[in-house]
Backbone and ligand atoms as CSV (ligand in chain L), in Angstrom:
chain,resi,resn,atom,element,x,y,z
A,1,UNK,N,N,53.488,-19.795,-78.568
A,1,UNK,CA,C,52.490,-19.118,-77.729
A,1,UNK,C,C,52.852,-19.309,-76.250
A,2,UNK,N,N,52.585,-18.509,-75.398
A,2,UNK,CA,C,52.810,-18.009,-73.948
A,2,UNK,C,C,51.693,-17.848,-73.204
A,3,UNK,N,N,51.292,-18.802,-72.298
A,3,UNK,CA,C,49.930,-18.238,-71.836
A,3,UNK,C,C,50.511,-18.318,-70.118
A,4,UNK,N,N,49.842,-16.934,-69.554
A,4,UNK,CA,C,49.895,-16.723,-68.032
A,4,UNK,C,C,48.753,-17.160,-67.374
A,5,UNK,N,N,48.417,-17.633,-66.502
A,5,UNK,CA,C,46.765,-17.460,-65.662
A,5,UNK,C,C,47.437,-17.030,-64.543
A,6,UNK,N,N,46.417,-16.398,-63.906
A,6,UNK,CA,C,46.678,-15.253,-62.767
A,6,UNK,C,C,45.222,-15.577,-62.264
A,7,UNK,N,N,45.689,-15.331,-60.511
A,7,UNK,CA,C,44.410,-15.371,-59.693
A,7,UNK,C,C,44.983,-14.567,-58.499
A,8,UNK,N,N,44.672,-14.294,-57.116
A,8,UNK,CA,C,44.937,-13.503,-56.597
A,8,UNK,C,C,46.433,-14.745,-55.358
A,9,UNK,N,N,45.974,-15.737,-54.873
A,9,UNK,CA,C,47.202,-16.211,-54.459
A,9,UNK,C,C,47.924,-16.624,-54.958
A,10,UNK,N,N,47.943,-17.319,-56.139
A,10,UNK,CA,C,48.455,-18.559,-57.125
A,10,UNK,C,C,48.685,-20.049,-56.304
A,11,UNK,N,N,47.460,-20.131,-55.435
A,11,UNK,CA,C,47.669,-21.336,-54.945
A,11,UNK,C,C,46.204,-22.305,-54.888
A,12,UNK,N,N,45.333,-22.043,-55.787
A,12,UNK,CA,C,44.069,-22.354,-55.636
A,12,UNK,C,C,43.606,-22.637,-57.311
A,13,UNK,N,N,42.631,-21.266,-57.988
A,13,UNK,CA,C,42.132,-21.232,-59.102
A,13,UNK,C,C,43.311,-20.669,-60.405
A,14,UNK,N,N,43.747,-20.166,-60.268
A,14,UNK,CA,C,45.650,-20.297,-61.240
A,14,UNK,C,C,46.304,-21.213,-61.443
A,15,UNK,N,N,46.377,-21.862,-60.243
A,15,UNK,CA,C,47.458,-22.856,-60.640
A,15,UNK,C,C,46.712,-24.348,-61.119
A,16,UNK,N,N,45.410,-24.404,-60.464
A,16,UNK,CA,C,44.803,-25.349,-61.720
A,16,UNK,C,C,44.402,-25.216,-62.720
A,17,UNK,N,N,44.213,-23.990,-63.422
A,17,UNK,CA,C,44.297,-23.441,-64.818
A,17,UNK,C,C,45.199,-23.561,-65.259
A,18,UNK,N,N,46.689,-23.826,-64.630
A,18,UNK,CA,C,47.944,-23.857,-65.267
A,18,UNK,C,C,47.926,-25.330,-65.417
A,19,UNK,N,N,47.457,-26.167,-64.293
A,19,UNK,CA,C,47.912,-27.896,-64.445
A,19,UNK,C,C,47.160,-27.949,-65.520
A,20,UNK,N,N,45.650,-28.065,-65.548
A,20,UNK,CA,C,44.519,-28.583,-66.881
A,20,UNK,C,C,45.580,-27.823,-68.274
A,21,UNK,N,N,45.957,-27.367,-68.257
A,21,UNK,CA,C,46.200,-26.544,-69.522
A,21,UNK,C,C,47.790,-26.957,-70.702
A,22,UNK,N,N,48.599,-27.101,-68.808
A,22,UNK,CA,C,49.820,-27.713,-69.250
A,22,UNK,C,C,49.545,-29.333,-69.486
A,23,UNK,N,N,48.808,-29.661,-69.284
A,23,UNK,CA,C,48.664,-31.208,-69.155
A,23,UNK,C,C,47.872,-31.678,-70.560
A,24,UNK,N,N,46.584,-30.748,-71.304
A,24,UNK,CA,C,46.122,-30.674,-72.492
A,24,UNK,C,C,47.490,-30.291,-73.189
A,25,UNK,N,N,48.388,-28.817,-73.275
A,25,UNK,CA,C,49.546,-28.825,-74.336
A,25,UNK,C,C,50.305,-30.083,-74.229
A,26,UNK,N,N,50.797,-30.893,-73.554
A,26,UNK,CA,C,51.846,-32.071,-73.685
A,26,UNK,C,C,51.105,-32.767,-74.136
A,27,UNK,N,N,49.915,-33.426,-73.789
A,27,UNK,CA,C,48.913,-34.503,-74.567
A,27,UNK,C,C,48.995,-34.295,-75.743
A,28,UNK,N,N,48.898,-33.364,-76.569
A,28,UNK,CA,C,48.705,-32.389,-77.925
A,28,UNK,C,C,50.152,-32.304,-78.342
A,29,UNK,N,N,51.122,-32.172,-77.422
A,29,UNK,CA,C,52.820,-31.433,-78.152
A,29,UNK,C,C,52.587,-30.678,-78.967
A,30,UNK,N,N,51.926,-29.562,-78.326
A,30,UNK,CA,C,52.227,-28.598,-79.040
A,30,UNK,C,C,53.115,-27.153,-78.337
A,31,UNK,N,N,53.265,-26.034,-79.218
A,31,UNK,CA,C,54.638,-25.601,-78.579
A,31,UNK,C,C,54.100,-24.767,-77.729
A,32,UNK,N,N,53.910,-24.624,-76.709
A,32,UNK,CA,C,53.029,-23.845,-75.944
A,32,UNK,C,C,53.593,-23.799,-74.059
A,33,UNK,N,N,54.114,-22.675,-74.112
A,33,UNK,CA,C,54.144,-22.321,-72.637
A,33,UNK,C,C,53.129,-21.728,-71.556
A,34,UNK,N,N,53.190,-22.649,-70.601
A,34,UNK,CA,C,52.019,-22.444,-69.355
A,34,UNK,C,C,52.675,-21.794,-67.906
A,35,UNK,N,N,52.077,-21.206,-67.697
A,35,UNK,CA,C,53.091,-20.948,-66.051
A,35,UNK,C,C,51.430,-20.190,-65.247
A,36,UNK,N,N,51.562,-19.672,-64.158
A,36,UNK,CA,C,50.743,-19.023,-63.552
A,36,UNK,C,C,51.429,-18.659,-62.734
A,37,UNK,N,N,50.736,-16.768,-61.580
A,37,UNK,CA,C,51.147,-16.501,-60.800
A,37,UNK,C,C,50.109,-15.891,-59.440
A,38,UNK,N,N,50.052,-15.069,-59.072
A,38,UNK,CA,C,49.792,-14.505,-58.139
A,38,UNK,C,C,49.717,-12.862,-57.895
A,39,UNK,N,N,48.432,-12.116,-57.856
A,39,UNK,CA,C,48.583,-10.507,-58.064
A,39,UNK,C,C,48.902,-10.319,-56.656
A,40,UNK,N,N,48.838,-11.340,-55.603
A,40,UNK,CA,C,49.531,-11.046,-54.218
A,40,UNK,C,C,50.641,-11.946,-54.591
A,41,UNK,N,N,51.793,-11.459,-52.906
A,41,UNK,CA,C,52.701,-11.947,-52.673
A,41,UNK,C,C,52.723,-13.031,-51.481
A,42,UNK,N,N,51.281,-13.076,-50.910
A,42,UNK,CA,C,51.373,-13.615,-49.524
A,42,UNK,C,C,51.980,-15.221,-49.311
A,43,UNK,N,N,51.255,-15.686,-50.838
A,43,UNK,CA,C,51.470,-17.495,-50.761
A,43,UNK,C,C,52.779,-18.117,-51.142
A,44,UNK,N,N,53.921,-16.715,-51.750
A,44,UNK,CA,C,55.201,-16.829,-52.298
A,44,UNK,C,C,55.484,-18.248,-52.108
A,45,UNK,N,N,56.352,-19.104,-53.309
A,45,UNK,CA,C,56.864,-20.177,-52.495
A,45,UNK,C,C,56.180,-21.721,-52.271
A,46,UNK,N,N,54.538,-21.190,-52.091
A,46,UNK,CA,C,53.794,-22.172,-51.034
A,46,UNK,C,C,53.602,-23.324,-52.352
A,47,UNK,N,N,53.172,-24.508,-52.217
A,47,UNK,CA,C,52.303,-25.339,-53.042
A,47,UNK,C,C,51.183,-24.853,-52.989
A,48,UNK,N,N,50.483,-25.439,-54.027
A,48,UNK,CA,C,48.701,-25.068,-53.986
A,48,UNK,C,C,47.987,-25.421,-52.921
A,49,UNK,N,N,47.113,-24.861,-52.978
A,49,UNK,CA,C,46.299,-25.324,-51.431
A,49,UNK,C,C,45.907,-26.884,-51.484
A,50,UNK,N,N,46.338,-27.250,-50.291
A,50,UNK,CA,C,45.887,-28.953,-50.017
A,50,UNK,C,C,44.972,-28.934,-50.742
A,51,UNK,N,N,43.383,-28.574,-50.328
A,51,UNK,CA,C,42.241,-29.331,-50.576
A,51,UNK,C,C,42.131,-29.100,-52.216
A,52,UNK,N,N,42.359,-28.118,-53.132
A,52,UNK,CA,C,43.151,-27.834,-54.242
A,52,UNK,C,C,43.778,-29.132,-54.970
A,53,UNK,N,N,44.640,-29.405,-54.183
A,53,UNK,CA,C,45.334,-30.560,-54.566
A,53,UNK,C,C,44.720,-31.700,-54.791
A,54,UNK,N,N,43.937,-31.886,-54.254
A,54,UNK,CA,C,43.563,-32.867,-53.521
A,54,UNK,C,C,42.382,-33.431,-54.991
A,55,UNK,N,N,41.464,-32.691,-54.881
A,55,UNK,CA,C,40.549,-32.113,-56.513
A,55,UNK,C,C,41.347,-32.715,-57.415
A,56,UNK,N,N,42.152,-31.913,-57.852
A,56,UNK,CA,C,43.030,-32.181,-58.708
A,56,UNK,C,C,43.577,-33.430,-59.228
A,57,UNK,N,N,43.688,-34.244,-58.270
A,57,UNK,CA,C,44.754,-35.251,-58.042
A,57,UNK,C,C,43.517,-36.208,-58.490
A,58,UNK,N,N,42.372,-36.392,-57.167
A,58,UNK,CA,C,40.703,-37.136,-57.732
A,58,UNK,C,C,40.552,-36.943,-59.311
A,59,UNK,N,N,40.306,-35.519,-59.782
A,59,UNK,CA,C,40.230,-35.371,-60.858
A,59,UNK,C,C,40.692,-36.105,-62.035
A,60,UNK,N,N,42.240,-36.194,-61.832
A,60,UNK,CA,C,43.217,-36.840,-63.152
A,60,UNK,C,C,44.024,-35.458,-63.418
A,61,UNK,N,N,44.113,-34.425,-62.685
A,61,UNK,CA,C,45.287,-33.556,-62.742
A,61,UNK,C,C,46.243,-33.002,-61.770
A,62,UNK,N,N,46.754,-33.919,-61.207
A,62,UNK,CA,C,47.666,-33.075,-60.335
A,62,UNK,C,C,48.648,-32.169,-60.764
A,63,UNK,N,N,48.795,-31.432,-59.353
A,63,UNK,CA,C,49.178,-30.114,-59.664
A,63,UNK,C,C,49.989,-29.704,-58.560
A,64,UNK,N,N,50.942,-30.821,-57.686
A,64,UNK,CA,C,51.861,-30.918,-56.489
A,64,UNK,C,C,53.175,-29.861,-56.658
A,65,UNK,N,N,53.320,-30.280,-57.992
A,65,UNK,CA,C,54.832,-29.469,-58.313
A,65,UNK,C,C,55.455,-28.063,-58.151
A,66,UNK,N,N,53.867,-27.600,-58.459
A,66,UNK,CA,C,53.494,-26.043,-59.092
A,66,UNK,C,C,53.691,-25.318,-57.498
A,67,UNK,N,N,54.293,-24.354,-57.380
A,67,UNK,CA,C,54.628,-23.122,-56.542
A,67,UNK,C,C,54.433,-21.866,-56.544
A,68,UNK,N,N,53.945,-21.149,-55.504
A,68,UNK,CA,C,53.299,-19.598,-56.542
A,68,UNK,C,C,54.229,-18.806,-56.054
A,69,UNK,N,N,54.095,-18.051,-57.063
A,69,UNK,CA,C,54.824,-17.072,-57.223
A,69,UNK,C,C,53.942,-15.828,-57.501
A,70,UNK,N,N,54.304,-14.048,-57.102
A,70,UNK,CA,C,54.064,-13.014,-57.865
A,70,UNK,C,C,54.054,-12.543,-59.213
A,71,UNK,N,N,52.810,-12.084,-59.870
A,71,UNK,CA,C,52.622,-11.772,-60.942
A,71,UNK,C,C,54.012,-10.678,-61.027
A,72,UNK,N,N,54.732,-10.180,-62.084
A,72,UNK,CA,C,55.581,-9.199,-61.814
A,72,UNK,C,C,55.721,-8.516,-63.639
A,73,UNK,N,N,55.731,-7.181,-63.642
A,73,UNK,CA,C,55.695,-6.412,-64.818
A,73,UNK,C,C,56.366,-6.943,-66.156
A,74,UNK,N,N,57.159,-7.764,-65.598
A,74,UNK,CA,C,58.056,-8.467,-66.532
A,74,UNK,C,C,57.297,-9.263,-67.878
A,75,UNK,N,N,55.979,-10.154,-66.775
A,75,UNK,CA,C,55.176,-10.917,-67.193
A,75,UNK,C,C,54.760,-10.540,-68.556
A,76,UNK,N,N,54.144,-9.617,-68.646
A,76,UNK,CA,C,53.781,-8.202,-70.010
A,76,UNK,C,C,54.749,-8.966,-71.142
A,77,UNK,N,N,56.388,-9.092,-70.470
A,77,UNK,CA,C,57.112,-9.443,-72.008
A,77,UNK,C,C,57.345,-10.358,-72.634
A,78,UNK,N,N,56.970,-11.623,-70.926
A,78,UNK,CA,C,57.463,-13.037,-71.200
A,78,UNK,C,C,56.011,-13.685,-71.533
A,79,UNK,N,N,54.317,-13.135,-71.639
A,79,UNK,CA,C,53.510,-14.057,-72.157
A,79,UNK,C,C,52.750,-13.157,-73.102
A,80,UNK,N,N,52.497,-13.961,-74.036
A,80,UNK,CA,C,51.651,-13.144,-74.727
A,80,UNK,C,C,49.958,-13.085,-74.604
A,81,UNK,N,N,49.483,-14.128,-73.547
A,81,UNK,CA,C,47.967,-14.321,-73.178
A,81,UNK,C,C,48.165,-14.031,-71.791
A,82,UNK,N,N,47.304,-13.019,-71.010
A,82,UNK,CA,C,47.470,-13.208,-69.487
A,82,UNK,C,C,46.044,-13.562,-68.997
A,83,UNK,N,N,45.638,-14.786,-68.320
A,83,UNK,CA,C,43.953,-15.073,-68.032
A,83,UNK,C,C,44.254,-14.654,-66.588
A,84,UNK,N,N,43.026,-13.613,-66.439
A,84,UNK,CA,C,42.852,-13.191,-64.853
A,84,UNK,C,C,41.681,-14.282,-64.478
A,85,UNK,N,N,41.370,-14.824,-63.509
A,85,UNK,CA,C,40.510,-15.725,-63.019
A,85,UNK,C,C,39.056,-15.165,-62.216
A,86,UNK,N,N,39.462,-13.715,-62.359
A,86,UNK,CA,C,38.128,-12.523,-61.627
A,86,UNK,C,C,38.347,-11.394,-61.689
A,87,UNK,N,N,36.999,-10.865,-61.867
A,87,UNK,CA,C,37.728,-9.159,-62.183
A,87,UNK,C,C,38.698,-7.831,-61.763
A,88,UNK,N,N,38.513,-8.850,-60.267
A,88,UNK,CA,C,39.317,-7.996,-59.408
A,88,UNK,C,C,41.196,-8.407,-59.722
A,89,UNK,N,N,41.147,-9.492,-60.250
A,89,UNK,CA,C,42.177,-9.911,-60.642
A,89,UNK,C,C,42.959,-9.321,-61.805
A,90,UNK,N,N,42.133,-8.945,-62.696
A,90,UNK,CA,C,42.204,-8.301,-64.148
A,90,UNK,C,C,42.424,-6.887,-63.517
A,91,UNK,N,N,41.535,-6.305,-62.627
A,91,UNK,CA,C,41.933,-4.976,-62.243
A,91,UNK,C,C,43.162,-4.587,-62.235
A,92,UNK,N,N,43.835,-5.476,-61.087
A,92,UNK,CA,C,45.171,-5.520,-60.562
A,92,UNK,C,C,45.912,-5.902,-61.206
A,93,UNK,N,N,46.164,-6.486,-62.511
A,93,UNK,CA,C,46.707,-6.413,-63.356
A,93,UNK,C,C,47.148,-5.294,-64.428
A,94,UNK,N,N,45.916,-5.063,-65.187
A,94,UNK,CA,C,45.748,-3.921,-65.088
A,94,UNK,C,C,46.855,-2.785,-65.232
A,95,UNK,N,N,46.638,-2.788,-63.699
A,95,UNK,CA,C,46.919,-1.593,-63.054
A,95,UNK,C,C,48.445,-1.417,-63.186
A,96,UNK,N,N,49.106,-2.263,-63.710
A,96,UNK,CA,C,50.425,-2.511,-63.616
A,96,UNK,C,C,50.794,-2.545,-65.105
A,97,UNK,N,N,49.996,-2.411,-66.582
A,97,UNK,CA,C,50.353,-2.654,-67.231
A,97,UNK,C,C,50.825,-0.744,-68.328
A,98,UNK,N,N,52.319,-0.890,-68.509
A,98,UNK,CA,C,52.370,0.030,-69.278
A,98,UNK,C,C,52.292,0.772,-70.477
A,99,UNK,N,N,51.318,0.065,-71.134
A,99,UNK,CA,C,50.990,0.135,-72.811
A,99,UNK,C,C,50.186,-0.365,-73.118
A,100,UNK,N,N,49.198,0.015,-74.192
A,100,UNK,CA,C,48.163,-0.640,-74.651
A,100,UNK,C,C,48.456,-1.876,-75.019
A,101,UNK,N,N,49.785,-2.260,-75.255
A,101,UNK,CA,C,49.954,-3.980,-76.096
A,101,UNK,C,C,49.535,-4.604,-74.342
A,102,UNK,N,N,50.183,-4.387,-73.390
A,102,UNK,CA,C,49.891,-4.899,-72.347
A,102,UNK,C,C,48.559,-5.332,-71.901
A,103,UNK,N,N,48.136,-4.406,-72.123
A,103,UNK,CA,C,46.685,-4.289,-71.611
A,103,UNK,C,C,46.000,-5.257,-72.414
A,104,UNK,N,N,45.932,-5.482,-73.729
A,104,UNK,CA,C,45.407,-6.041,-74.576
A,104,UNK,C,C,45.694,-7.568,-74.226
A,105,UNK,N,N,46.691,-7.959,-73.641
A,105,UNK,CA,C,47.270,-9.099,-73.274
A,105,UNK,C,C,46.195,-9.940,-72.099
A,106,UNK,N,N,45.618,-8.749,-71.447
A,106,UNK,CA,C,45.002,-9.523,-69.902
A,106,UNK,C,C,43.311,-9.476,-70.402
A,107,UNK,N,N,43.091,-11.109,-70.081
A,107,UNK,CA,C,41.605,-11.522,-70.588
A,107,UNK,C,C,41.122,-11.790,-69.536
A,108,UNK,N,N,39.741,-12.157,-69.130
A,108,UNK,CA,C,39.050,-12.642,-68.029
A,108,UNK,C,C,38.926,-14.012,-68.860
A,109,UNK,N,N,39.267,-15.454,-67.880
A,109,UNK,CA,C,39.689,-17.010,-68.619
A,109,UNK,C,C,38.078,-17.311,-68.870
A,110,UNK,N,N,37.254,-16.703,-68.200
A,110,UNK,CA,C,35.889,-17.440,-68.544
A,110,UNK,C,C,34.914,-17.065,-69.881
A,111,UNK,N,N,35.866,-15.597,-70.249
A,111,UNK,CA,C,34.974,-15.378,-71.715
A,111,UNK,C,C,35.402,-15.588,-72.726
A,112,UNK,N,N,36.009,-17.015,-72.190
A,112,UNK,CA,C,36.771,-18.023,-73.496
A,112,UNK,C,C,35.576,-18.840,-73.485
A,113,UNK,N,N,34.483,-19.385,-72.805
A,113,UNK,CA,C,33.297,-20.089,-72.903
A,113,UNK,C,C,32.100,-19.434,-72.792
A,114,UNK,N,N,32.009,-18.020,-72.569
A,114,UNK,CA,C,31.012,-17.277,-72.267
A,114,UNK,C,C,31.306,-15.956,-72.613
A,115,UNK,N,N,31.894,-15.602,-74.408
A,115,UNK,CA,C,32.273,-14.597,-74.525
A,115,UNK,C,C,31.249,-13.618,-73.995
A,116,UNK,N,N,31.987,-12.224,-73.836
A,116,UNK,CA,C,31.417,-10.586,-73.568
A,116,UNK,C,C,31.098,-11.003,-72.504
A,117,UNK,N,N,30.571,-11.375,-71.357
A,117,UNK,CA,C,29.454,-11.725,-70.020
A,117,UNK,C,C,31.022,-11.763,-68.553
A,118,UNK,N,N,31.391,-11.335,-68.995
A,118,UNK,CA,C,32.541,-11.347,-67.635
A,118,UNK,C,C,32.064,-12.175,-66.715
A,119,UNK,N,N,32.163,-13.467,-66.629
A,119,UNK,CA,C,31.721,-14.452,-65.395
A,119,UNK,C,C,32.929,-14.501,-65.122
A,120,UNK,N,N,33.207,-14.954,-63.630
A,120,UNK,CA,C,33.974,-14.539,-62.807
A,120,UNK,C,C,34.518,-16.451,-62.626
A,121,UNK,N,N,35.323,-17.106,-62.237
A,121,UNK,CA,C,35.801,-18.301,-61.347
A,121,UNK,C,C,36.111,-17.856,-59.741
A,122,UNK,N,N,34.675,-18.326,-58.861
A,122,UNK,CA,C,34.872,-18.341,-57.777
A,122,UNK,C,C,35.712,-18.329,-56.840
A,123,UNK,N,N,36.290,-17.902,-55.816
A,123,UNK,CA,C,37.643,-17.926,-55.152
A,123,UNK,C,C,36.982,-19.113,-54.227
A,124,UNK,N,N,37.445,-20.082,-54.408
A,124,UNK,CA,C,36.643,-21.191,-53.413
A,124,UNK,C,C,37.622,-21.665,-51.990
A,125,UNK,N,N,38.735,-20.316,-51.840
A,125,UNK,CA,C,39.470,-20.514,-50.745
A,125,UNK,C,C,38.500,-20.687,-49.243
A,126,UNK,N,N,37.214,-19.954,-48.976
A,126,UNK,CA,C,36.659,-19.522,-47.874
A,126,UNK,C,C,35.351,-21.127,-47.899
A,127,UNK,N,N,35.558,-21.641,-48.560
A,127,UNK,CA,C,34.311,-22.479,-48.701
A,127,UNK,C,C,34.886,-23.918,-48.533
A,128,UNK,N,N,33.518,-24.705,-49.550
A,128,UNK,CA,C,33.958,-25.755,-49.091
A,128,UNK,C,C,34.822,-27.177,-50.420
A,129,UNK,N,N,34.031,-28.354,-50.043
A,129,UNK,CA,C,35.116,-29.337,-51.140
A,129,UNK,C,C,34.210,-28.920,-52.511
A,130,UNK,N,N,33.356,-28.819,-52.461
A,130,UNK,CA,C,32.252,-28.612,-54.230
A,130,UNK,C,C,32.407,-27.481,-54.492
A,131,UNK,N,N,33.167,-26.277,-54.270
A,131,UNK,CA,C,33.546,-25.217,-54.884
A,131,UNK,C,C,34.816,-25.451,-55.417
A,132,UNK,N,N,35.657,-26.412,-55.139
A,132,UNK,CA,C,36.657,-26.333,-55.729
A,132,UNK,C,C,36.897,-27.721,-56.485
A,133,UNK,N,N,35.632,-28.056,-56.458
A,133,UNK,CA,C,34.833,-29.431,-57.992
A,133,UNK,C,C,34.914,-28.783,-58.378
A,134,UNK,N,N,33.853,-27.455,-58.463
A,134,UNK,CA,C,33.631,-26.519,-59.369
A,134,UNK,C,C,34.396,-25.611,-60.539
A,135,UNK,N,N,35.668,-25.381,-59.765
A,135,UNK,CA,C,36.621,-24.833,-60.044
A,135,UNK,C,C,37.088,-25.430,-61.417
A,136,UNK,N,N,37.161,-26.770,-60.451
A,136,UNK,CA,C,38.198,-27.609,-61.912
A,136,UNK,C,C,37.338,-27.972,-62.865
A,137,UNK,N,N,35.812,-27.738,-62.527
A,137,UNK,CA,C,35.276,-28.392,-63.924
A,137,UNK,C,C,34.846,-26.859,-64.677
A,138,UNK,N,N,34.793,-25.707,-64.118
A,138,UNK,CA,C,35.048,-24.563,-65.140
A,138,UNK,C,C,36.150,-24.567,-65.865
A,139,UNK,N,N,37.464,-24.916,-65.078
A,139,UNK,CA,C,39.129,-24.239,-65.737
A,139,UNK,C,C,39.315,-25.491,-66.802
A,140,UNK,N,N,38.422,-26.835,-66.665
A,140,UNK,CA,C,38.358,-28.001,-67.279
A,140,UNK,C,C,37.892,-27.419,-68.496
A,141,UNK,N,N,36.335,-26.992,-68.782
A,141,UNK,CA,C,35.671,-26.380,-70.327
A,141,UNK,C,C,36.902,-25.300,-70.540
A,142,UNK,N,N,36.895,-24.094,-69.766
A,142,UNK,CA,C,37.966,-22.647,-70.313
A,142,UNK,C,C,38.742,-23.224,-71.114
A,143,UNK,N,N,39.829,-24.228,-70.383
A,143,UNK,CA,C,41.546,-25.021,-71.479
A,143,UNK,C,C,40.949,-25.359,-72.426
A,144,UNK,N,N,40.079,-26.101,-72.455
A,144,UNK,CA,C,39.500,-26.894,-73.425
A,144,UNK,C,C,39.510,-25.879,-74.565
A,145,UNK,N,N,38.638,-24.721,-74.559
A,145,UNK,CA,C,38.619,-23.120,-75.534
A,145,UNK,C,C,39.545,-22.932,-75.504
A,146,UNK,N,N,40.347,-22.917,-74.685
A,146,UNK,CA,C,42.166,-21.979,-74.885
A,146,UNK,C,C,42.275,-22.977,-76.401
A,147,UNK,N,N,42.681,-24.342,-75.916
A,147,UNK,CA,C,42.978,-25.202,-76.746
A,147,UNK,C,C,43.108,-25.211,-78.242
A,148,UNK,N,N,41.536,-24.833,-78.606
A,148,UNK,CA,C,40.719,-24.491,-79.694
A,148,UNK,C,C,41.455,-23.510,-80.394
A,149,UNK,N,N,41.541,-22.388,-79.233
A,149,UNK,CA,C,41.855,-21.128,-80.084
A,149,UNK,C,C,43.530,-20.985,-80.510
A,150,UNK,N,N,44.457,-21.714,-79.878
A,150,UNK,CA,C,45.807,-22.029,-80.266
A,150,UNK,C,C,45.695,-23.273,-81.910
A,151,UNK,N,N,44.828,-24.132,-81.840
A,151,UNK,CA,C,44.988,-24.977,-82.961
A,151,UNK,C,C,44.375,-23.965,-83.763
A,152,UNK,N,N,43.539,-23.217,-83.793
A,152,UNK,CA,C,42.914,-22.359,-85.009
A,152,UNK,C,C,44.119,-21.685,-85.005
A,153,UNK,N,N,44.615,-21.068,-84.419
A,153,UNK,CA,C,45.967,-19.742,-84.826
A,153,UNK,C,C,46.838,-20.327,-85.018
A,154,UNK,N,N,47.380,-21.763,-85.088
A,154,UNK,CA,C,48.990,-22.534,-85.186
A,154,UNK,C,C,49.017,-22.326,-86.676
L,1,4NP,P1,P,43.391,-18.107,-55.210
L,1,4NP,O1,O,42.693,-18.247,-53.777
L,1,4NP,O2,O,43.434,-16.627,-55.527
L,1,4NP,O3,O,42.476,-18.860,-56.103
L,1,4NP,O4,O,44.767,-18.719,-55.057
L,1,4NP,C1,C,43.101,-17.547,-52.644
L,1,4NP,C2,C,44.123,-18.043,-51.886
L,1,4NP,C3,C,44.523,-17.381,-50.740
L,1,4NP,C4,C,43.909,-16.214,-50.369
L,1,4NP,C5,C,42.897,-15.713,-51.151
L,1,4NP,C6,C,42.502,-16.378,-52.291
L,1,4NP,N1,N,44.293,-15.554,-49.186
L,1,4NP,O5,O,43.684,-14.545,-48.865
L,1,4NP,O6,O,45.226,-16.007,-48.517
């Protein structure tokens, strides 16, 4: 299994969906690829955002390593789960995908705990340190369901 998370920089709510997630598959060993990217290009390159980090790290997940990168069409062949982190995210995805298998591929990560109800994971770039508590203790329950739903399908 192949799982993408996608958010709009890949330096905030993505790429700690990617740490919690990669950090549950190795605990577990199970065979499972994690990566995340970016439906922009602006943060190319960057680490996650400090205060991001920072969460993370308090938390018990750091997530220093991780670099974002652009979502790119390719993605479609190399994962077979793509989690958008907001709808506008899923849009833009989307929008790029050329086939129904594609399409079928891109989920919103939160109606893994709240099926049908499209709840969104806050962009907690503009705010402050408890939005991006927040963050990690949503993308914390979501993995947790990813989790679930890979041991039911193994
Ligand atoms: P993310 O947060 O999509 O969770 O990585 C953002 C990071 C940067 C910007 C917007 C959202 N930005 O506009 O630079």
């Amino acid at each position: 299994m192949r799982i993408l998370m996608v958010c709009l920089g890949n330096i905030c709510r993505s790429p700690m969906a990617d740490g919690l997630l990669r950090k549950k598959v190795q605990q577990l060993n199970l065979n499972v690829t994690v990566d995340s990217a970016g439906t922009s290009s602006l943060h190319q390159g960057d680490a996650p955002d400090k205060r991001m980090r920072e969460t993370a790290s308090e938390l018990g997940t750091p997530i220093d390593a991780l670099r974002s990168r652009p979502f790119v069409v390719l993605d479609f062949d190399r994962f077979d789960l793509i989690f958008a982190m907001d709808k506008s995210n899923r849009e833009n995805i989307l929008s790029l995908a050329r086939n129904e298998e594609d399409k079928q591929k891109v989920l919103l990560i939160l109606n893994e705990i709240e099926p049908g109800k499209d709840l969104e994971v806050p962009d907690p770039y503009y705010g402050g340190k408890q939005g991006f508590i927040d963050v990690y203790n949503m993308l914390d329950t979501a993995t947790d369901r990813i989790i679930q739903r890979i041991k039911v399908n193994e």
